[in-house]
C-alpha positions in Angstrom: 1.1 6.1 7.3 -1.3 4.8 9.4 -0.7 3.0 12.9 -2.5 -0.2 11.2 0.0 0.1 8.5 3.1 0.5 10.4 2.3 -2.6 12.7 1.8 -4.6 10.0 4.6 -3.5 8.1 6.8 -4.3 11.0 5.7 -7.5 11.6 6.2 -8.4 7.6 9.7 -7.7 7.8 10.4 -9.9 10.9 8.0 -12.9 9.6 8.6 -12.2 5.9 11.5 -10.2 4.6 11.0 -10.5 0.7 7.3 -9.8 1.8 8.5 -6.9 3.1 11.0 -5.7 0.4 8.2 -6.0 -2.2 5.4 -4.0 -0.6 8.1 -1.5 0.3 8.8 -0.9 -3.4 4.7 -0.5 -4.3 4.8 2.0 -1.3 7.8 3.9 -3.2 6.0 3.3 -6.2 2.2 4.9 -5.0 4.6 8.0 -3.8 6.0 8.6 -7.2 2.5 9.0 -8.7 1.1 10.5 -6.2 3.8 13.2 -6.8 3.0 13.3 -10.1 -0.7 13.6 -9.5 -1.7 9.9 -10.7 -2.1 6.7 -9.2 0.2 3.7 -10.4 -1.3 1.3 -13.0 -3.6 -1.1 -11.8 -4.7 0.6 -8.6 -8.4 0.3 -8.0 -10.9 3.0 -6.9 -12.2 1.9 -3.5 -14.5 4.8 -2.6 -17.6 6.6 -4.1 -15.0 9.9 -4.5 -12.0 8.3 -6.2 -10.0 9.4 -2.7 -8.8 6.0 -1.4 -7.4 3.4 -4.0 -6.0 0.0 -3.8 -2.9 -1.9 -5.2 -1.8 -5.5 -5.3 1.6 -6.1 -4.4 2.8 -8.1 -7.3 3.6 -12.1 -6.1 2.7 -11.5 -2.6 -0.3 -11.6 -0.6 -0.8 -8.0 0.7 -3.2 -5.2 0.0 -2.0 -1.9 0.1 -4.9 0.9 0.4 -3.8 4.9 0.7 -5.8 8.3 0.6 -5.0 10.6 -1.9 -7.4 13.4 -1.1 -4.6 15.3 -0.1 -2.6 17.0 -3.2 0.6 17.7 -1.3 0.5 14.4 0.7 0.0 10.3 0.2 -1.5 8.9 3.6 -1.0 5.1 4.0 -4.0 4.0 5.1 -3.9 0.2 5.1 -1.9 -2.5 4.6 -3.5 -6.1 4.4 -1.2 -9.3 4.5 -2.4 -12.3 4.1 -0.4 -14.6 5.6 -0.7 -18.3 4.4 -0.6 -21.3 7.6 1.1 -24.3 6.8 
C-alpha cells in the first residue's frame, strides 16, 4: 500500500468509520482475486497495459486503484475519498 493510501485510509476511519469498514472489505476483496489471478467484478482497466485497475466502493464515495503487474503481490496504489461538505 501506498503512503497516499494509508493516509487516507487513516483519516477515513477517524472522520468516517463505516467509510472505513466498507473500503476495507473491497481492499480484502481485490486481494482475494488477486490471489486467484483475477480482478473482482466491476473493476475497470485504468492503464494502456491492463496493470492498474479501479473499483468503486459500493454506497460510498471512494475510489480504490491498485497495481497488479506483480503475480505474487497486490500494491495499493490509491485510494480516493470523496468526502461530501455540508
Amino acid at each position: 500500500m501506498t503512503d497516499q493510501a494509508a493516509a487516507v485510509l487513516s483519516a477515513m476511519s477517524a472522520k468516517a468509520p463505516e467509510t472505513f469498514t466498507a473500503t476495507v472489505r473491497v481492499l480484502a476483496v481485490v486481494a482475494a482475486a488477486h490471489e486467484r489471478g483475477t480482478v473482482p467484478p466491476g473493476a475497470s482497466p485504468t492503464d494502456q497495459w491492463g496493470d492498474v485497475y479501479d473499483l468503486d466502493v459500493p454506497g460510498h464515495p471512494v475510489l480504490v486503484e491498485w497495481f497488479t503487474g506483480d503475480p505474487d503481490a497486490v500494491t495499493i496504489t490509491r485510494i480516493t475519498w470523496l468526502e461530501s461538505v455540508p
